[in-house]
Structure formats: C-alpha cells, structure tokens
Backbone bond lengths (Angstrom), bond angles and torsions (degrees), N, CA, C in turn:
res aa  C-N    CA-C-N  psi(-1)  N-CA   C-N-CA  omega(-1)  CA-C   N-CA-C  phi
1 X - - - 1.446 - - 1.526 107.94 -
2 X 1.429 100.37 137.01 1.866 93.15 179.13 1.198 114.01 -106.41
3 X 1.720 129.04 -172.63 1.191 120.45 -168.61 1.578 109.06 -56.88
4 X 1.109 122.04 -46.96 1.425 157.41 -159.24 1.893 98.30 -62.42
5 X 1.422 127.11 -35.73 1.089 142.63 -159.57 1.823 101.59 -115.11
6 X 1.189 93.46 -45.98 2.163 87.49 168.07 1.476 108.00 -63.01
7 X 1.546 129.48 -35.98 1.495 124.74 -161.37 1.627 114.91 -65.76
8 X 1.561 105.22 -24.20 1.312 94.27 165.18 1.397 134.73 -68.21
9 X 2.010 108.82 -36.27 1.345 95.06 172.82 1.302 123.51 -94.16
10 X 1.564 129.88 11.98 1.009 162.26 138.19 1.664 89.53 -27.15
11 X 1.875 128.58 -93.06 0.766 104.46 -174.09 1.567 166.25 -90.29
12 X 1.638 75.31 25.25 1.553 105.26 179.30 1.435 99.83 -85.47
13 X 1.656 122.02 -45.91 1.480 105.61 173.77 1.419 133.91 -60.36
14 X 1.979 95.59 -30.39 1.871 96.86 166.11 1.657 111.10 -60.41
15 X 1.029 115.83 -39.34 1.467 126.44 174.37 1.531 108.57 -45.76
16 X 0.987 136.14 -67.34 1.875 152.70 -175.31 1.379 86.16 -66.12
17 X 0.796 137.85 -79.58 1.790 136.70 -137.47 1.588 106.57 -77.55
18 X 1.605 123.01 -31.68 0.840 136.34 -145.76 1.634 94.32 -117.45
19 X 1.431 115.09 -57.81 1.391 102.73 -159.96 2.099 104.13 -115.96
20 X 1.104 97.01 6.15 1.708 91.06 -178.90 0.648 105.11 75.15
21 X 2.152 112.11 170.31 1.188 106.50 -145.92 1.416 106.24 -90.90
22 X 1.471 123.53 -24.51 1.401 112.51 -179.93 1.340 100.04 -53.67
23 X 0.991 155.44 -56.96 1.697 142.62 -148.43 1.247 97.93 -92.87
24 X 0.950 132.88 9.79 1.614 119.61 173.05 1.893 98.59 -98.76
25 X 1.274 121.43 -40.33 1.258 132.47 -154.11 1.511 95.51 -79.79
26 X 1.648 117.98 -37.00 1.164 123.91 170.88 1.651 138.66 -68.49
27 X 1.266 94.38 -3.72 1.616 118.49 165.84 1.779 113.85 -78.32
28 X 1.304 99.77 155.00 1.316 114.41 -146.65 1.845 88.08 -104.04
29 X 1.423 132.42 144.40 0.953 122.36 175.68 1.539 123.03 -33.01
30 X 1.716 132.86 136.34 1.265 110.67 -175.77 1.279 122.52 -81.73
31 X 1.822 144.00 145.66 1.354 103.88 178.77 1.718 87.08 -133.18
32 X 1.555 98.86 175.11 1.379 78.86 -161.28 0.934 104.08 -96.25
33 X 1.822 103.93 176.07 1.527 137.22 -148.92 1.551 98.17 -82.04
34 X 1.309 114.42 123.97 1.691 110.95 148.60 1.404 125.10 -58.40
35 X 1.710 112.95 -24.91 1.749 101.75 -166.34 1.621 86.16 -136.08
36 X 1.143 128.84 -161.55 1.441 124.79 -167.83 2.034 86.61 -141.10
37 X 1.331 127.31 145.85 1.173 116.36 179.83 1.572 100.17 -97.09
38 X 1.292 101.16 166.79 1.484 107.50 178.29 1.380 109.72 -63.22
39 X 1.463 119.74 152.24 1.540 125.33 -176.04 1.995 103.45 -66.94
40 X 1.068 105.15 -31.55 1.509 116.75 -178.12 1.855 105.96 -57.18
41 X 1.552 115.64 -58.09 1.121 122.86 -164.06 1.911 102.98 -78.48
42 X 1.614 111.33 -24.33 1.247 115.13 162.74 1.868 121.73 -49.47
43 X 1.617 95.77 -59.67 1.045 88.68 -157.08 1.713 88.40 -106.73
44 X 0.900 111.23 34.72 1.931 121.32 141.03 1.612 113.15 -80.06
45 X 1.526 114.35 -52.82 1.812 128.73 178.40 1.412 110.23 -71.12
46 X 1.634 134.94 -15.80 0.855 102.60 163.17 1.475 127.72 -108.08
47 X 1.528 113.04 1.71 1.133 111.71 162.20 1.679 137.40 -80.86
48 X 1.664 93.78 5.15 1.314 115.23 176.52 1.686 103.59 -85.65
49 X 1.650 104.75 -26.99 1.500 111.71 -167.18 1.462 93.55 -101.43
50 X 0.793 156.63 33.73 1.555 176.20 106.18 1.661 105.19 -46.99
51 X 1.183 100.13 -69.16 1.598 113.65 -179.12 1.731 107.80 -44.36
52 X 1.547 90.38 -63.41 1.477 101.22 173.95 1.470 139.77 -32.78
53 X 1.946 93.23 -42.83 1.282 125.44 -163.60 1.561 96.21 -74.37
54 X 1.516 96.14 -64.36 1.518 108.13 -171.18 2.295 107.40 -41.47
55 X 0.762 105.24 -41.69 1.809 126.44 172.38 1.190 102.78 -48.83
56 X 1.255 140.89 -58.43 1.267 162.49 -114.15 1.695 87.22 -120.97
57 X 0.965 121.43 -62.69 1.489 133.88 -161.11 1.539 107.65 -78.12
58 X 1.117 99.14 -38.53 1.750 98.26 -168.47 1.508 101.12 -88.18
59 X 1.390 110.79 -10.84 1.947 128.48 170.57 1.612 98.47 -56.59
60 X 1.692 92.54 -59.16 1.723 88.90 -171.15 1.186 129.05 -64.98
61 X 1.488 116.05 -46.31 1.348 149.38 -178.64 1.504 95.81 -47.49
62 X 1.427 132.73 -62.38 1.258 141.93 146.94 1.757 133.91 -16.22
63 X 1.333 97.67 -48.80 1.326 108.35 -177.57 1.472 117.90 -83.44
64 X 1.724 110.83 -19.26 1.172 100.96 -137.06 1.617 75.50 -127.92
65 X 1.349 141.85 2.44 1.726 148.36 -154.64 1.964 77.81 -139.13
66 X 1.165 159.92 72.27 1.223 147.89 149.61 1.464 116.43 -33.42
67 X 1.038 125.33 58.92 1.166 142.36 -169.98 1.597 105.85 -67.41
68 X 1.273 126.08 105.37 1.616 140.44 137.53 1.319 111.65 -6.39
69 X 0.993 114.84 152.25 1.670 107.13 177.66 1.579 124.92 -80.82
70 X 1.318 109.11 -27.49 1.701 127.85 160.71 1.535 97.19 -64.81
71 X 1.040 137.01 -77.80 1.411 121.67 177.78 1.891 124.68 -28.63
72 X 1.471 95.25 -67.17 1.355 102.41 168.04 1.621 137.64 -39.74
73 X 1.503 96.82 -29.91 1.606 118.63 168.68 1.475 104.83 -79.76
74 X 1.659 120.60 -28.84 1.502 81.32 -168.68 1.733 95.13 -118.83
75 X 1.678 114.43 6.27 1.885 89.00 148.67 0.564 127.65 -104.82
76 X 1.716 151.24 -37.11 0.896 137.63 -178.97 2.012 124.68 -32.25
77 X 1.493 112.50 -49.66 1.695 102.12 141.34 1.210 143.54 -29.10
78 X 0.968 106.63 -61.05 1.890 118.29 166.41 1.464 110.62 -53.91
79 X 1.987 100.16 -55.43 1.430 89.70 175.45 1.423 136.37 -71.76
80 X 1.039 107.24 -9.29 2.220 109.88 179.44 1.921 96.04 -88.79
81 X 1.566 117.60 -30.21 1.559 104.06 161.73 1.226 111.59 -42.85
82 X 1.589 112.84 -67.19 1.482 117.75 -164.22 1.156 119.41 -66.84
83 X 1.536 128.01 -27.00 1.636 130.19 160.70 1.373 102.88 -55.20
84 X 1.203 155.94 -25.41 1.373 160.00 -153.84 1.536 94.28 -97.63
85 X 1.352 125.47 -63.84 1.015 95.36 178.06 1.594 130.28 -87.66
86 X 1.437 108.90 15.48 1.510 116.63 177.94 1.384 93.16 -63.91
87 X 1.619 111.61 -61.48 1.634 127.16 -169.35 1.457 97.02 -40.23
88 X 1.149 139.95 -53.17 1.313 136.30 -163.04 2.023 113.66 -68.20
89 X 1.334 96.71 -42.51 1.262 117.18 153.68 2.002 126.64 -42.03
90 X 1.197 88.23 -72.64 1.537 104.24 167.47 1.813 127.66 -46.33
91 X 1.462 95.58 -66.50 1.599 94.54 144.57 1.819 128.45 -30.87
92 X 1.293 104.67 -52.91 1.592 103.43 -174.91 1.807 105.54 -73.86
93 X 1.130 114.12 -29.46 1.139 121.84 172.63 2.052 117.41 -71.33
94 X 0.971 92.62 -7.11 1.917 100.17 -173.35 1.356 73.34 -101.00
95 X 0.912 134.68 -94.34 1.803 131.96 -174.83 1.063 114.80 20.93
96 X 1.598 96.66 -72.06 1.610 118.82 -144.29 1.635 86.07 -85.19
97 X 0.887 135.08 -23.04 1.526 122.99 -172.91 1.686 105.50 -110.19
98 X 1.385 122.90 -4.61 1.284 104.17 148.22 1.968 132.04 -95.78
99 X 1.783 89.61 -4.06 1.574 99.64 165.87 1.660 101.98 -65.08
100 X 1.306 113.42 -40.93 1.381 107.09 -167.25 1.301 112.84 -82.52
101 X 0.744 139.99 21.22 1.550 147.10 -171.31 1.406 114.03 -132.61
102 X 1.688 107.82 -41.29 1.475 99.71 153.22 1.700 129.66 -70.84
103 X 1.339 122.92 -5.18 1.529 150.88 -176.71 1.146 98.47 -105.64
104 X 1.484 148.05 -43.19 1.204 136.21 -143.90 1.860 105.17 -67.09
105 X 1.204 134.05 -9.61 1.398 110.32 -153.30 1.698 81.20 -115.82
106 X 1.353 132.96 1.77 1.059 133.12 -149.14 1.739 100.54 -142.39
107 X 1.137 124.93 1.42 1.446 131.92 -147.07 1.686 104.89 -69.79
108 X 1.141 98.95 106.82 1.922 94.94 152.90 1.332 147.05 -63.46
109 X 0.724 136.12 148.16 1.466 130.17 144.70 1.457 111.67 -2.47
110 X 1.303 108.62 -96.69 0.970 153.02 -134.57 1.869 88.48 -74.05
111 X 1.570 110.38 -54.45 1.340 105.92 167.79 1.648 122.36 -71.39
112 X 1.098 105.57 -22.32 1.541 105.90 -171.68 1.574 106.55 -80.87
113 X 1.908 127.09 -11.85 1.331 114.14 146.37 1.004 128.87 -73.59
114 X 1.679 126.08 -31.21 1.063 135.64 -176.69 1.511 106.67 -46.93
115 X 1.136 106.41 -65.88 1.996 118.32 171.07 1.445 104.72 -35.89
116 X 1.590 106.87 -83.80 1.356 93.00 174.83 1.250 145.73 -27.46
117 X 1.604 117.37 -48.25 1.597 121.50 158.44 1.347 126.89 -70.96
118 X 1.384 119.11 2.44 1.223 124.99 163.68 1.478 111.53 -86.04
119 X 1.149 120.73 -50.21 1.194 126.10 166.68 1.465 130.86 -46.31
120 X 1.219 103.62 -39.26 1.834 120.32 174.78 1.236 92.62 -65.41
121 X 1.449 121.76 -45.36 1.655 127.00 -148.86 1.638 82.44 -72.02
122 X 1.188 129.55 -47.60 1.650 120.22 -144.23 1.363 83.94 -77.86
123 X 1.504 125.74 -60.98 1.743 127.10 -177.30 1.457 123.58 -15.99
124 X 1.358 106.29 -47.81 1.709 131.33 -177.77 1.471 106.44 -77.28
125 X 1.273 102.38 -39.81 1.815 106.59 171.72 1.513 114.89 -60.50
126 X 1.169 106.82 -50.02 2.068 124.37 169.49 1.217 87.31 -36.68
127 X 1.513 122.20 -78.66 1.370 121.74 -132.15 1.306 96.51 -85.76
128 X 1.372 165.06 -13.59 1.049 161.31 135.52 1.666 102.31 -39.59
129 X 0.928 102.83 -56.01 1.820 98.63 -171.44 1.746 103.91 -68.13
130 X 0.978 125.65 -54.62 1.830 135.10 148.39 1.509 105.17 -11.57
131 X 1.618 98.84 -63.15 1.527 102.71 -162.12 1.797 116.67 -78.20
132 X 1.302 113.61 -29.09 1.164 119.15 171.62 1.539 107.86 -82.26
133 X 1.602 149.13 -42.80 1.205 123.08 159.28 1.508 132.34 -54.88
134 X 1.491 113.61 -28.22 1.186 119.06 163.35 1.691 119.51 -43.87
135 X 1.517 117.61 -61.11 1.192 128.31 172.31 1.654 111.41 -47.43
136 X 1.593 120.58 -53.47 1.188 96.61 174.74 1.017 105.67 -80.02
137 X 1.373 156.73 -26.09 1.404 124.84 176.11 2.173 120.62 -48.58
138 X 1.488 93.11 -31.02 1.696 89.41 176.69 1.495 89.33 -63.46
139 X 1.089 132.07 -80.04 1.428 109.75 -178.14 1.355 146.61 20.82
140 X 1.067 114.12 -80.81 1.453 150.55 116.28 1.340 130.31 11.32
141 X 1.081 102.02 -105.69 1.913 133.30 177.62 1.440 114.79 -88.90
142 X 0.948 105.88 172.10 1.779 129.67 -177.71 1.515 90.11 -76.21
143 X 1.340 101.05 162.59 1.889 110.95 -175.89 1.481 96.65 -75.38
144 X 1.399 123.34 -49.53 1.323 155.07 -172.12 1.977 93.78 -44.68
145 X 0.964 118.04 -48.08 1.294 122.26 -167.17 1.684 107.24 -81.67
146 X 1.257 101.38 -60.59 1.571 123.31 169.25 1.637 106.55 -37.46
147 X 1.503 129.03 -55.04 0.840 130.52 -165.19 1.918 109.45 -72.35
148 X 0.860 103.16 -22.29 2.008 124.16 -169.87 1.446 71.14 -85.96
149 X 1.027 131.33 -78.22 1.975 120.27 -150.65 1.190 90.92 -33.61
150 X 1.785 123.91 -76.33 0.910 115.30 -154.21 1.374 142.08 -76.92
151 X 1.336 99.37 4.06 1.317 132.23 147.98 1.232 110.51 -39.76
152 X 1.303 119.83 -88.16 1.560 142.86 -152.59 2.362 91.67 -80.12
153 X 1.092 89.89 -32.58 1.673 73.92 -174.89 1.931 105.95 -87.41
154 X 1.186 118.78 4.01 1.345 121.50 -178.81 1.750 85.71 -100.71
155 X 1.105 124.48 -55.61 1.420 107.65 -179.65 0.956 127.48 -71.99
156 X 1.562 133.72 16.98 1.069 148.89 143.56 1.695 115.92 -57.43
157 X 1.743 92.19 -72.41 1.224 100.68 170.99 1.716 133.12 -47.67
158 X 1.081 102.20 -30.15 1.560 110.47 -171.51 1.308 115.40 -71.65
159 X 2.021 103.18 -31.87 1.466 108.35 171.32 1.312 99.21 -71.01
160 X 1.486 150.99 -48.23 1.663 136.59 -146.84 1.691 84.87 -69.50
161 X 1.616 122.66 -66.25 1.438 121.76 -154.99 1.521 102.23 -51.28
162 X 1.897 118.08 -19.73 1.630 87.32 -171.19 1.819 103.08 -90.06
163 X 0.847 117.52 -22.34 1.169 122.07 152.82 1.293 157.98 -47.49
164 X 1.545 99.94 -12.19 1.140 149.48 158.42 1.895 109.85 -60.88
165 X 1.574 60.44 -71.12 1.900 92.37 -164.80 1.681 98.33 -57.06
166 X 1.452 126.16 -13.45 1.285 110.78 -161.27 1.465 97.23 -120.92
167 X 1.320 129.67 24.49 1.188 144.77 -165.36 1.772 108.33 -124.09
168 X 1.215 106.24 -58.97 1.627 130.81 -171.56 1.698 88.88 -68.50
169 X 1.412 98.50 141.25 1.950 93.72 156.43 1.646 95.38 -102.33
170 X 1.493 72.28 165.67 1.698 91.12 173.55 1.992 103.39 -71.44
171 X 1.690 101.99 148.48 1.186 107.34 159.53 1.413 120.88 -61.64
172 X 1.402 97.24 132.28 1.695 124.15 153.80 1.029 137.59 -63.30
C-alpha cells in the first residue's frame, strides 16, 4: 500500500476515532488525495471533529440516560473526567493505526506483533479506565441507571470499532 492508498483508511480512522460514528457514516467514499495536507491543518480538523464528536455523544448519552436533575448534577462531572481520559486513550489509539498504515505495505513480522500488542495493551487500558468510572458512577447513581450508561456508551463504542474495522484492511 502506498502513501497515496493508506490516506484513505487513514481518513476513515480519523473519522471513527475522532469524530463518532455519526460523522464517520456521513462521509462520502474516500478517494485518494492528489496533495497531502499539512500536519498542522490535519490535526486542526480533527480536533474540531473531536469537538464535534464530544456534542454528538453527550446528545445521545443524554437522550437515551433521562437523567433527573440530581442525577444529571452528579454525572455529567464524573463523565467529562472520564472523557478526558478516553481523549488520552484515543490519541494512543490514532498512533497505533497511523504506525500501521505507514508499515502496512512493508509490514513485518516482527512489526505486525508489535501493533498487535500495542493494541491489546491500549484495550486493557480502556477497560481499566471503563472499569474505574463505572465504579464511581455506582457511587453515585442507582445500579439501574449505571447499568443503561453502559449500555448506551458500549453501543456507542461498538459502532466507532465497526467502523473502524471496515475502514483498516486486514494485514498482509
């Protein structure tokens, strides 16, 4: 794969990782780029699609958690902590899928575990960070409520990863 041939799923993954799944789904097939944009004006667009995302998410999360107003006061706190460290998360995850994309036409062995165990590594990082906001949310809220978040924020997630997944090729 050449530079010219990664940029498409390049920006389907900035798309998923960056802006959720509505804005990813709303993109137009990618085709590729004649010129490459500056890294500056890149990572200007996706922190706008971050912005976006974050809007988008806390829309649903909102709509779909009818949250009381005592409730509403005490997650939404917890929850912009735990988006903070998603973002930190997410980042490590753009990484790992633009290492592979700059590797992909060339991929080793040897690099193509490396990815992989990076990837496992970040997974385990999620779910620790998952698992410790979860806990304080029991804290918090009713189990009953707690359990719907994570409901509605795993089906969030499940749409970006398949989207992901339908973006990335498989290794060679």
């Amino acid at each position: 794969m050449t530079k010219t041939q990664a940029l498409p799923f390049l920006v389907v993954a900035t798309l998923c990782v960056g802006a959720g799944p509505a804005a990813a789904q709303a993109q137009p097939a990618a085709q590729p780029a004649q010129t490459q944009p500056a890294p500056a004006d890149v990572d200007k667009a996706i922190e706008q699609l971050r912005k976006d995302a974050r809007t988008e998410v806390n829309a649903l999360i909102g709509a779909n958690m009818n949250f009381t107003s005592d409730e509403a006061a005490k997650f939404w706190p917890l929850y912009k902590a735990y988006e903070e460290r998603r973002k930190a998360l997410t980042d490590e995850r753009f990484a790992i899928i633009k290492d592979y994309a700059a590797n992909f036409a060339a991929m080793s062995d040897a690099k193509a575990s490396e990815l992989m165990l990076r990837a496992l590594g970040l997974e385990e990082k999620a779910g620790a960070a998952k698992r410790q906001f979860l806990a304080d949310l029991q804290k918090a809220l009713p189990g009953k409520t707690v359990a719907r978040f994570y409901q509605v924020h795993n089906r969030i997630d499940m749409m970006v990863d398949i989207l992901l997944a339908e973006g990335i090729p498989l290794v060679q």
